[in-house]
Biopython code that builds the backbone (N, CA, C, O; Angstrom):
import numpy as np
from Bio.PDB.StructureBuilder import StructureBuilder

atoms = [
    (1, "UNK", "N", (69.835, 104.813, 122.226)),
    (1, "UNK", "CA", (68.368, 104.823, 122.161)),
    (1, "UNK", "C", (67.847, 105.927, 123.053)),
    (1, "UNK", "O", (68.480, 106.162, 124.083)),
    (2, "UNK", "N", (66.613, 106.730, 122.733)),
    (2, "UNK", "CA", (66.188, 107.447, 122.951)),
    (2, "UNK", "C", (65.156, 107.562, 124.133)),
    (2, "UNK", "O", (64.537, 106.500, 124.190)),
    (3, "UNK", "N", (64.683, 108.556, 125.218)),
    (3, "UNK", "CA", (63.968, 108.372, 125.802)),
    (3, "UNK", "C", (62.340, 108.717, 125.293)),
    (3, "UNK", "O", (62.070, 109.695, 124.595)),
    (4, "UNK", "N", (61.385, 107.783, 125.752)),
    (4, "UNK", "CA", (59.873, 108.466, 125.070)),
    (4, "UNK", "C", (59.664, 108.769, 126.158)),
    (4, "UNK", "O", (59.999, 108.267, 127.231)),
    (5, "UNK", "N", (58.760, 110.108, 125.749)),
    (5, "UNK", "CA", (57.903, 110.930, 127.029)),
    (5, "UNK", "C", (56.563, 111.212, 127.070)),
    (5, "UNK", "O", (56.502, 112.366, 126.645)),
    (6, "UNK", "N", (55.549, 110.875, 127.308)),
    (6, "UNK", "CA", (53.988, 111.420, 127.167)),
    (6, "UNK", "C", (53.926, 112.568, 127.493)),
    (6, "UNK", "O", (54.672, 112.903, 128.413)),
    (7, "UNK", "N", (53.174, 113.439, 126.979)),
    (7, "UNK", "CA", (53.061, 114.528, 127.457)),
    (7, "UNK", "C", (51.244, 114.859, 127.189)),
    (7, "UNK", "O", (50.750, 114.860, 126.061)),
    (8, "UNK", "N", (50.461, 115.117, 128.440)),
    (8, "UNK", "CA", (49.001, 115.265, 128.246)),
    (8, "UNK", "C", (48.875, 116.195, 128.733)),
    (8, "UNK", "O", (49.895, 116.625, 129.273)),
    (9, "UNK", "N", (47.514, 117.110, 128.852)),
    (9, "UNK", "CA", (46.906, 118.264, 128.906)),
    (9, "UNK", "C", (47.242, 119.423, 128.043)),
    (9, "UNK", "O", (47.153, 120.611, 128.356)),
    (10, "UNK", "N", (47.671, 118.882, 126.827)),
    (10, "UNK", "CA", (47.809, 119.871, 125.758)),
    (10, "UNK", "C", (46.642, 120.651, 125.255)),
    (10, "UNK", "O", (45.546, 120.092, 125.239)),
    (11, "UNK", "N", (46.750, 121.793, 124.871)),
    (11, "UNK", "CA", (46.142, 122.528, 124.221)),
    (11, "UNK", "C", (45.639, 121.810, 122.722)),
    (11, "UNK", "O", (46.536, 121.496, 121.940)),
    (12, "UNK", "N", (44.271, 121.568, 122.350)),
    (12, "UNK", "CA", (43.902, 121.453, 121.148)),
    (12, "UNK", "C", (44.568, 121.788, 120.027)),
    (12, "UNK", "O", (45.081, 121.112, 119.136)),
    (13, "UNK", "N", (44.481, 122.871, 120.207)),
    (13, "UNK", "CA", (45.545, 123.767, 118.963)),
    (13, "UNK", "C", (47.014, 123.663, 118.785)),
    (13, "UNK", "O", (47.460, 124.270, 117.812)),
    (14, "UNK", "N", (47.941, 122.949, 119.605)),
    (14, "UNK", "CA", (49.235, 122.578, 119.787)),
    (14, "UNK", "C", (49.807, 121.654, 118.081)),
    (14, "UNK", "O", (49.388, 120.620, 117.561)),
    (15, "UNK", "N", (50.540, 122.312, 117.799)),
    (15, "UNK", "CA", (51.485, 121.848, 116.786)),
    (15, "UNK", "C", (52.399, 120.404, 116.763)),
    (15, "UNK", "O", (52.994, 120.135, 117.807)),
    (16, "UNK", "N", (52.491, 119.751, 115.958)),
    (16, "UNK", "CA", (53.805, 119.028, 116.279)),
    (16, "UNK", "C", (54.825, 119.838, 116.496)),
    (16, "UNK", "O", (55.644, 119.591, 117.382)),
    (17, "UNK", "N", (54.904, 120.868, 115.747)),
    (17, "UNK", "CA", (56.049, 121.432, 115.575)),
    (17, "UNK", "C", (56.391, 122.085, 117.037)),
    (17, "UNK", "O", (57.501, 121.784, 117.474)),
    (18, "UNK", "N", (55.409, 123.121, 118.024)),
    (18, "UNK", "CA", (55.241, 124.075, 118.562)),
    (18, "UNK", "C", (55.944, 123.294, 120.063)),
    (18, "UNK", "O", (56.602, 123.857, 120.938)),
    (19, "UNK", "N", (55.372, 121.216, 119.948)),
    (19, "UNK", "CA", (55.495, 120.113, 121.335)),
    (19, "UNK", "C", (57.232, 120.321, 121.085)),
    (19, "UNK", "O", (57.921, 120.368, 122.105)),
    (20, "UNK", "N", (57.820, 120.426, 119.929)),
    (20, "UNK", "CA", (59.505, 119.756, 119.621)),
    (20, "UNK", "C", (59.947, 121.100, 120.141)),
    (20, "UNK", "O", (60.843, 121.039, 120.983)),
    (21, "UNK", "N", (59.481, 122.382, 119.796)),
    (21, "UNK", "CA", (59.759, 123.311, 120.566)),
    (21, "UNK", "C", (60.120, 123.844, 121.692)),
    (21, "UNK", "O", (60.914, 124.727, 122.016)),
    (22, "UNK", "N", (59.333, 123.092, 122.281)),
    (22, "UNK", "CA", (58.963, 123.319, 123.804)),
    (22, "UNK", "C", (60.054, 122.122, 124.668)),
    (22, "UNK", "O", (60.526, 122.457, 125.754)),
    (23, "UNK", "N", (60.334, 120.929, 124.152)),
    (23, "UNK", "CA", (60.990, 120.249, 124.522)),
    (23, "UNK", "C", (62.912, 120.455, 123.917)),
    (23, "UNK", "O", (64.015, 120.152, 124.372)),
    (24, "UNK", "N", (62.490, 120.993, 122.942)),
    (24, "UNK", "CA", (63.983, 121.122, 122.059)),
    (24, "UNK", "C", (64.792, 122.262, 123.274)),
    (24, "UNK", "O", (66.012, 122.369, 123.147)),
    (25, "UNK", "N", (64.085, 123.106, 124.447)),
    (25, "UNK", "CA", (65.178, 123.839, 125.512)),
    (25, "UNK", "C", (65.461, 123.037, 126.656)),
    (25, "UNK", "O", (65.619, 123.291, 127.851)),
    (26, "UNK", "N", (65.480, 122.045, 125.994)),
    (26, "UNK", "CA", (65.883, 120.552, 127.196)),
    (26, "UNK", "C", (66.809, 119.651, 126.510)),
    (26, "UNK", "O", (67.721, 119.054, 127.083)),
    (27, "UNK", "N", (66.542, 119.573, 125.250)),
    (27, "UNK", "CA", (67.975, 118.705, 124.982)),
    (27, "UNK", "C", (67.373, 118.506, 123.210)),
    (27, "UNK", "O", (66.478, 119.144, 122.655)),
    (28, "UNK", "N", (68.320, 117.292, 122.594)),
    (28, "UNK", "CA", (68.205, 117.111, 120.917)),
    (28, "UNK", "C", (66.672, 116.910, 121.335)),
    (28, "UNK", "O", (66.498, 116.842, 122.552)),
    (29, "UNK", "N", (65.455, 116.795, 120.479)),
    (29, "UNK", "CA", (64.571, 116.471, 120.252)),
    (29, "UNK", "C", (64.214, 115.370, 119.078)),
    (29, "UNK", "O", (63.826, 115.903, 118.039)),
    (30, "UNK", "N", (64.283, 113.732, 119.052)),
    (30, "UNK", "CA", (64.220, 113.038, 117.769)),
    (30, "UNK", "C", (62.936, 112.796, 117.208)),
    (30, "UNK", "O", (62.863, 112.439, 116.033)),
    (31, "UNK", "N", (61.727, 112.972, 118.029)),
    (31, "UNK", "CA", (60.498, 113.288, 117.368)),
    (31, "UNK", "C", (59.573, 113.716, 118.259)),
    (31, "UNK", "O", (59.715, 113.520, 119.466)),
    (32, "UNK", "N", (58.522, 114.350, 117.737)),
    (32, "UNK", "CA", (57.452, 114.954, 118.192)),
    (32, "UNK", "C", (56.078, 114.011, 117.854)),
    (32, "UNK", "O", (56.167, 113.444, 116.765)),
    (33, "UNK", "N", (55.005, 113.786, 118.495)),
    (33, "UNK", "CA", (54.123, 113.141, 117.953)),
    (33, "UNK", "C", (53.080, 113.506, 118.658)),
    (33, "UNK", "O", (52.958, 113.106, 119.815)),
    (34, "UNK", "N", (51.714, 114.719, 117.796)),
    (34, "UNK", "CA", (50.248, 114.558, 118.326)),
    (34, "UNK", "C", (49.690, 113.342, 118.169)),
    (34, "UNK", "O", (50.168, 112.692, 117.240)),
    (35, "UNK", "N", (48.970, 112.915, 118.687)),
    (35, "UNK", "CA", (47.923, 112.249, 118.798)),
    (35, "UNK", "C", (46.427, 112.445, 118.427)),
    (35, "UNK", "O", (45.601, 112.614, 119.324)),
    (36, "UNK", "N", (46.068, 112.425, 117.124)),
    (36, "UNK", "CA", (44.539, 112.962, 116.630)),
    (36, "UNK", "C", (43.860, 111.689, 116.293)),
    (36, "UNK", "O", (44.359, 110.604, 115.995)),
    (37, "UNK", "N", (42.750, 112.007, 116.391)),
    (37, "UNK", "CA", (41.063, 111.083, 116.215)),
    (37, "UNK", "C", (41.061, 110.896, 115.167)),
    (37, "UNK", "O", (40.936, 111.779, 114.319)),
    (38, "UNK", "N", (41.215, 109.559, 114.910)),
    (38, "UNK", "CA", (41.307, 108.741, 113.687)),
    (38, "UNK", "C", (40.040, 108.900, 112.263)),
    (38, "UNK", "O", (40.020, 108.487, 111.103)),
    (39, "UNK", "N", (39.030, 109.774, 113.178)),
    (39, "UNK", "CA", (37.912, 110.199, 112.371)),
    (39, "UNK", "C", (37.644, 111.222, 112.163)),
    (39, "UNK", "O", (36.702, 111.351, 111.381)),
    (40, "UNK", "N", (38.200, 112.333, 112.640)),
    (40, "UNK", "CA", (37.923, 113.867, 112.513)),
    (40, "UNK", "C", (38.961, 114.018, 112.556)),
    (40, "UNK", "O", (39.031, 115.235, 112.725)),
    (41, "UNK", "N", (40.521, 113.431, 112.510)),
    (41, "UNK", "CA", (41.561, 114.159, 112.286)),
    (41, "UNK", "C", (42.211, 115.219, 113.803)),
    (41, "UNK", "O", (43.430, 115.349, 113.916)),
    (42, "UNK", "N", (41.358, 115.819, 114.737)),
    (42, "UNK", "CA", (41.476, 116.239, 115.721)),
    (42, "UNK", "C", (42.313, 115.661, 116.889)),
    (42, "UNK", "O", (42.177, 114.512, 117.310)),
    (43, "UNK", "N", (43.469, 116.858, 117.521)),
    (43, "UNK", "CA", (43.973, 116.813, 118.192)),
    (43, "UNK", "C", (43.188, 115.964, 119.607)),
    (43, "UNK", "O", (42.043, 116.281, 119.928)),
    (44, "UNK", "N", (43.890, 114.972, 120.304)),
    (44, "UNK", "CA", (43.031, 114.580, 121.410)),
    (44, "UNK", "C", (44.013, 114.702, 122.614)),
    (44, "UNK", "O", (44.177, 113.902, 123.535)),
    (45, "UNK", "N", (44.423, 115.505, 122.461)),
    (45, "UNK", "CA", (44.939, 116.408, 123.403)),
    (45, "UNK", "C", (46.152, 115.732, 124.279)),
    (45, "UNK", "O", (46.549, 116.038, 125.404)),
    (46, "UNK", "N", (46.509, 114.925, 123.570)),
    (46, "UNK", "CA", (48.208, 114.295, 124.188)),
    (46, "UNK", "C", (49.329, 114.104, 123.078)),
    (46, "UNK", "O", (49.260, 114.217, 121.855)),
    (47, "UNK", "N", (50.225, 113.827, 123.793)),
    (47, "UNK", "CA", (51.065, 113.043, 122.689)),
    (47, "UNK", "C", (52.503, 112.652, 122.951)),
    (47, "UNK", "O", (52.684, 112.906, 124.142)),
    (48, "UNK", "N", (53.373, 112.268, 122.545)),
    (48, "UNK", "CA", (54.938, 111.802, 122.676)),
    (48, "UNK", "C", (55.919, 112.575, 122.066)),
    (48, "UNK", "O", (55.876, 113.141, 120.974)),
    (49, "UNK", "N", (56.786, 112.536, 122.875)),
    (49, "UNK", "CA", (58.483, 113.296, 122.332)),
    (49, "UNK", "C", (59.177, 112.728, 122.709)),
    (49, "UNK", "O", (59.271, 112.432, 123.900)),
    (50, "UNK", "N", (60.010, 112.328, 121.697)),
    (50, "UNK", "CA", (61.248, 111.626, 122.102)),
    (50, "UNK", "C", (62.717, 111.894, 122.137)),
    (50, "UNK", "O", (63.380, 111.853, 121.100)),
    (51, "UNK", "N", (63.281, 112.184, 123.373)),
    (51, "UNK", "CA", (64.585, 112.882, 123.455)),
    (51, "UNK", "C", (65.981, 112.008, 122.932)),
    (51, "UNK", "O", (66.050, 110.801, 123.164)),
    (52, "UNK", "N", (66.657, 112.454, 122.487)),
    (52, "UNK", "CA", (68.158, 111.512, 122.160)),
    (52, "UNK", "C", (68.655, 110.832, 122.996)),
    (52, "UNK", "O", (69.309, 109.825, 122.723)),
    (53, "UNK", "N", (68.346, 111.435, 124.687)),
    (53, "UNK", "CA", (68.809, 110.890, 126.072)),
    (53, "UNK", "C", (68.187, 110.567, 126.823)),
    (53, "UNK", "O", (67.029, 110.977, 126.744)),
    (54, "UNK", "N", (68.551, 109.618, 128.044)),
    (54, "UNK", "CA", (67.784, 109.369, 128.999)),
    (54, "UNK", "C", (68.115, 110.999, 129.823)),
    (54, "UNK", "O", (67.328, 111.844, 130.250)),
    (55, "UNK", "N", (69.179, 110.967, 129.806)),
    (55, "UNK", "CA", (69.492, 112.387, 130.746)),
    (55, "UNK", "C", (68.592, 113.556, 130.628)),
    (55, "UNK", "O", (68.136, 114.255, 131.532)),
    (56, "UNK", "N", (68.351, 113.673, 128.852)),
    (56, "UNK", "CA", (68.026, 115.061, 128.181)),
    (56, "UNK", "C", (66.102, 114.443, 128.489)),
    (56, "UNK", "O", (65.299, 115.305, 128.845)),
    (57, "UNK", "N", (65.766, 113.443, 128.361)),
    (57, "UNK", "CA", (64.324, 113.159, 128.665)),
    (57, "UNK", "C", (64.146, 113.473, 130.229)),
    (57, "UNK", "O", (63.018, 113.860, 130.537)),
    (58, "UNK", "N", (65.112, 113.363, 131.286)),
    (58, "UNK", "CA", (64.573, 113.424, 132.184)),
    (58, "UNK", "C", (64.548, 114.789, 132.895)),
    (58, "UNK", "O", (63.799, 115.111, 133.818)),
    (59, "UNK", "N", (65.797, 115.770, 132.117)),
    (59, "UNK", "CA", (65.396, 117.069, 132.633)),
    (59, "UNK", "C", (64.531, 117.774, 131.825)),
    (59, "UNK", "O", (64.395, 118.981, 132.023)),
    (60, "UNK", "N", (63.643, 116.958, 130.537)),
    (60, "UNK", "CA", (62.580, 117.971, 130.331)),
    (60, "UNK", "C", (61.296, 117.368, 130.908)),
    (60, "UNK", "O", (60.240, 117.896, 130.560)),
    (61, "UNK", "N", (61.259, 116.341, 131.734)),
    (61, "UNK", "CA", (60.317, 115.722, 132.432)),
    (61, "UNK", "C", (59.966, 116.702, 133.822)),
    (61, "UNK", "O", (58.849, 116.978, 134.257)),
    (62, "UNK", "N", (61.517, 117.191, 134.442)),
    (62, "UNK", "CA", (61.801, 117.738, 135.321)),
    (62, "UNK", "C", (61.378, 118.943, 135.416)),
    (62, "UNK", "O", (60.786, 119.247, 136.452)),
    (63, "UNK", "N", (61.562, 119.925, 134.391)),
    (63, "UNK", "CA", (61.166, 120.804, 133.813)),
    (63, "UNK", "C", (60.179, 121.076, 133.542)),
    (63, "UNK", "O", (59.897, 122.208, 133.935)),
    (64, "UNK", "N", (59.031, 120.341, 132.759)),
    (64, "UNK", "CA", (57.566, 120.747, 132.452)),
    (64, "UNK", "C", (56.865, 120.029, 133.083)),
    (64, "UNK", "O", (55.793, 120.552, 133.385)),
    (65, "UNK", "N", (56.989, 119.171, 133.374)),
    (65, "UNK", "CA", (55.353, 118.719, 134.401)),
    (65, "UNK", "C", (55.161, 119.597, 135.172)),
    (65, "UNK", "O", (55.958, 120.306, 135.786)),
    (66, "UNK", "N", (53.789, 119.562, 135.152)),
    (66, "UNK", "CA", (52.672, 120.588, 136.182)),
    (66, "UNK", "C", (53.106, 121.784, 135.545)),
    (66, "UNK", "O", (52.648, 122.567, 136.378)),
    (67, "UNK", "N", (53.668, 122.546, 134.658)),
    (67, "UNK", "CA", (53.687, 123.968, 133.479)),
    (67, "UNK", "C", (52.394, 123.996, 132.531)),
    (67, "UNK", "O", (51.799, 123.116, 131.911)),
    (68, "UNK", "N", (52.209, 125.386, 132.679)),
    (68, "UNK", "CA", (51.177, 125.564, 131.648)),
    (68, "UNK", "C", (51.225, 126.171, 130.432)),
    (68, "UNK", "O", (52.012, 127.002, 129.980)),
    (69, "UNK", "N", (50.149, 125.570, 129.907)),
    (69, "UNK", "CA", (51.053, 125.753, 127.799)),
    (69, "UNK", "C", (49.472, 126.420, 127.408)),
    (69, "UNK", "O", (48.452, 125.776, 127.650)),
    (70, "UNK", "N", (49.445, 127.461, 126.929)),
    (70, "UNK", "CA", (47.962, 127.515, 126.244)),
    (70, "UNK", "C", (46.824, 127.754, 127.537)),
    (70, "UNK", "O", (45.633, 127.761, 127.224)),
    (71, "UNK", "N", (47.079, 127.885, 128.506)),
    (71, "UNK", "CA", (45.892, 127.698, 129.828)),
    (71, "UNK", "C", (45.445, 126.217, 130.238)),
    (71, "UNK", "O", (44.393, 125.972, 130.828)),
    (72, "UNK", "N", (46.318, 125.336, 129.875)),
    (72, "UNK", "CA", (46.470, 123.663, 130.539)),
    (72, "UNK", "C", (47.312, 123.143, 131.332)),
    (72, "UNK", "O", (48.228, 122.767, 130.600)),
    (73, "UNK", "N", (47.564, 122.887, 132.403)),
    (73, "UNK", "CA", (48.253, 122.107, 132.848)),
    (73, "UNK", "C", (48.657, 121.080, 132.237)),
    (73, "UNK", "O", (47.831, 120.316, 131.737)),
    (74, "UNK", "N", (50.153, 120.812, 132.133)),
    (74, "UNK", "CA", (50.728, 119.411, 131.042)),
    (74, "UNK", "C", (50.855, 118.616, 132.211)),
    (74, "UNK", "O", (50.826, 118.986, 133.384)),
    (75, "UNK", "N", (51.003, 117.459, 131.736)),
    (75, "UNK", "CA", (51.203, 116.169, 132.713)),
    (75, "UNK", "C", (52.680, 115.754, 131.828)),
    (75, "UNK", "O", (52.637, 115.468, 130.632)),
    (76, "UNK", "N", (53.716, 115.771, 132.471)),
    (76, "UNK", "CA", (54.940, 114.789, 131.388)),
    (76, "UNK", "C", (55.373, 114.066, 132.418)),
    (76, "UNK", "O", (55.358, 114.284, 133.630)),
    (77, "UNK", "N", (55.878, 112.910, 131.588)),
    (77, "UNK", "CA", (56.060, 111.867, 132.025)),
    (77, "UNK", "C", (57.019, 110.801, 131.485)),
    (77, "UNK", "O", (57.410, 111.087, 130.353)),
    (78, "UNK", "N", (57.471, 109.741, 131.933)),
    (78, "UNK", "CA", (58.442, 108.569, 130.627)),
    (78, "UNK", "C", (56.573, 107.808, 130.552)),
    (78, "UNK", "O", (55.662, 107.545, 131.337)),
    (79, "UNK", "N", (56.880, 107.726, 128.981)),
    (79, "UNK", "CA", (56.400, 106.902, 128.638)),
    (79, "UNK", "C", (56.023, 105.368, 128.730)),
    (79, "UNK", "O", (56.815, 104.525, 128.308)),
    (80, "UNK", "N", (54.829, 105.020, 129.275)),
    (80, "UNK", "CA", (54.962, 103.331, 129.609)),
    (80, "UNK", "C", (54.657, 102.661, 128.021)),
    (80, "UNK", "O", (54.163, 103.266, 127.069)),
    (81, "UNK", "N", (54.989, 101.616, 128.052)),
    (81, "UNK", "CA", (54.425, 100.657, 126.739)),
    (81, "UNK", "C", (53.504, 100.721, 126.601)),
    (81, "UNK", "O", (52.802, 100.946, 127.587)),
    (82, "UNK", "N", (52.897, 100.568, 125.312)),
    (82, "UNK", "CA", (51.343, 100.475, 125.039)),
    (82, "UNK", "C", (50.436, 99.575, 125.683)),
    (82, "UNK", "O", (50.171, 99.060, 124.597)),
    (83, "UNK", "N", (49.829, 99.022, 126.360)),
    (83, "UNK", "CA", (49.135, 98.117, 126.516)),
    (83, "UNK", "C", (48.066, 97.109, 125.827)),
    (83, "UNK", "O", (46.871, 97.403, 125.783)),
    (84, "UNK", "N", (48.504, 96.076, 125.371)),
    (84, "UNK", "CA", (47.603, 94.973, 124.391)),
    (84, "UNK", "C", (46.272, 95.400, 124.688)),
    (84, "UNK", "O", (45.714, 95.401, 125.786)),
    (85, "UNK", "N", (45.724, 95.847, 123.311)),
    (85, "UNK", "CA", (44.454, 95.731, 123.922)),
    (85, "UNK", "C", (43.467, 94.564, 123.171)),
    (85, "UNK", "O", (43.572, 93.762, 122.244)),
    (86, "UNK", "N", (42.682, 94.884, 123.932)),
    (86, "UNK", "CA", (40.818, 93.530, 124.009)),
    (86, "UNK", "C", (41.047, 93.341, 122.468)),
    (86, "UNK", "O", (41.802, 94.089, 121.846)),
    (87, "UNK", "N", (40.425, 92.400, 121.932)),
    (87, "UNK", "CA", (39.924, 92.180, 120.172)),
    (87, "UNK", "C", (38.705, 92.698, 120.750)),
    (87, "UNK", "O", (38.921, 93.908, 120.690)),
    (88, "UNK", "N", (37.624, 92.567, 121.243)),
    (88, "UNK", "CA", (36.219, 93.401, 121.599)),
    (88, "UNK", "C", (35.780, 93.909, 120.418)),
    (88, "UNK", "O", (36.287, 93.660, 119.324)),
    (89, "UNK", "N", (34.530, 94.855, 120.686)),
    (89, "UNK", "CA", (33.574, 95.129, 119.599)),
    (89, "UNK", "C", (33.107, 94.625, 118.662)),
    (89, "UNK", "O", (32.487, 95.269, 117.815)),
    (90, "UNK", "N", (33.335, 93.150, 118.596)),
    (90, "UNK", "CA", (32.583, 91.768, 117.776)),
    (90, "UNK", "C", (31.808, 91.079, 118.139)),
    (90, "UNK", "O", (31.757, 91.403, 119.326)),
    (91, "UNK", "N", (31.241, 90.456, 118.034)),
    (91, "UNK", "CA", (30.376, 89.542, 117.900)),
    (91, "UNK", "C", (30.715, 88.420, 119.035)),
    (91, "UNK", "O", (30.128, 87.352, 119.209)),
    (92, "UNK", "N", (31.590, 88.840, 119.609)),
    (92, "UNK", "CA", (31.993, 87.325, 120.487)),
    (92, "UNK", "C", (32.113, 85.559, 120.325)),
    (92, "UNK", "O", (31.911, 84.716, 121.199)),
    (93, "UNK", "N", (32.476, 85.374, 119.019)),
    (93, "UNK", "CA", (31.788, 83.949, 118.673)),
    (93, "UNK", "C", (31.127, 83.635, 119.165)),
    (93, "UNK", "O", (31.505, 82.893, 120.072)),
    (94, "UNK", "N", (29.560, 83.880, 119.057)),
    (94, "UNK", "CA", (28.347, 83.322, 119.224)),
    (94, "UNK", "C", (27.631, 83.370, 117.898)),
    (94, "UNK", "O", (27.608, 84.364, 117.172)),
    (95, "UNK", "N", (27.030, 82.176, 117.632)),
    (95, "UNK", "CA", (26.152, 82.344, 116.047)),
    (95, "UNK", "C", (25.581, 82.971, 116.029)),
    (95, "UNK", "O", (25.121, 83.478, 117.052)),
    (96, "UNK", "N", (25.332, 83.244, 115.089)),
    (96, "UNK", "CA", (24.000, 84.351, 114.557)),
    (96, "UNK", "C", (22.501, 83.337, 113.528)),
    (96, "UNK", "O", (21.701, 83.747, 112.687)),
    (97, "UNK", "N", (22.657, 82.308, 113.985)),
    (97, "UNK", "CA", (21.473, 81.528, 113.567)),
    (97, "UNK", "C", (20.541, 81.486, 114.376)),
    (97, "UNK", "O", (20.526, 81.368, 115.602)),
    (98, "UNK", "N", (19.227, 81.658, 113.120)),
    (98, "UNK", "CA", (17.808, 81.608, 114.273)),
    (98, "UNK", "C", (17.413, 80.147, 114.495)),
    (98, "UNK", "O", (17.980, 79.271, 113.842)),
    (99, "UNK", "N", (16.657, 79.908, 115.208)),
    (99, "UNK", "CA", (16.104, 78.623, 115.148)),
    (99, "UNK", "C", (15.036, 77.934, 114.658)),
    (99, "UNK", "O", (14.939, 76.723, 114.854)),
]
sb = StructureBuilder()
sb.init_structure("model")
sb.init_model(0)
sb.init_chain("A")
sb.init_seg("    ")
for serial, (resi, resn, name, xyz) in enumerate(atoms, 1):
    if name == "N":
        sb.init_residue(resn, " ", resi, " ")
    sb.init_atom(name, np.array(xyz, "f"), 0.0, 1.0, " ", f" {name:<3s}", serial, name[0])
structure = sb.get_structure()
C-alpha cells in the first residue's frame, strides 16, 4: 500500500499530469489528483499524490515542502484522513408550520 501526500499552494494552472511529474523524481508515482470546484470546474489550488512507498512518499515530502512551483510556495505533507463532516446546511429539524 501506498503512501498519500497533500500537496497545497499550487499554482492554479497546475496539471494532473505536470503534480505526477514533479513527484515521479522521487519515486513510482500511483496517482495524481487536483482538486477543482465542484461548480466552475476550477483548480482550488491543492491536491494528492500517491507514491508506491512509504520510503518513496517520504523523500518526496523531504524534498518539496517549502519549494516553489509557478511562484507558490507548496506545503507537502502525508496526508491525514478526511474528516466526517456536519450534515449542516438544512433546515435543522425544526417545522416549517405557521400557526
Amino acid at each position: 500500500m501506498g503512501a498519500k501526500i497533500y500537496v497545497g499552494g499550487l499554482p492554479y494552472a497546475t496539471t494532473e499530469q505536470q503534480l505526477s511529474d514533479l513527484f515521479a523524481a522521487h519515486g513510482a508515482v500511483a496517482s495524481a489528483r487536483i482538486i477543482t470546484d465542484k461548480f466552475t470546474g476550477q483548480s482550488r489550488g491543492f491536491g494528492f499524490v500517491e507514491m508506491s512507498s512509504d520510503g518513496e512518499a517520504q523523500a518526496a515530502i523531504a524534498a518539496l515542502n517549502g519549494t516553489q512551483l509557478g511562484g507558490r510556495t507548496l506545503t507537502v505533507n502525508e496526508a491525514r484522513p478526511q474528516e466526517p463532516r456536519s450534515g449542516g446546511g438544512g433546515r435543522g429539524g425544526f417545522g416549517g408550520g405557521r400557526g
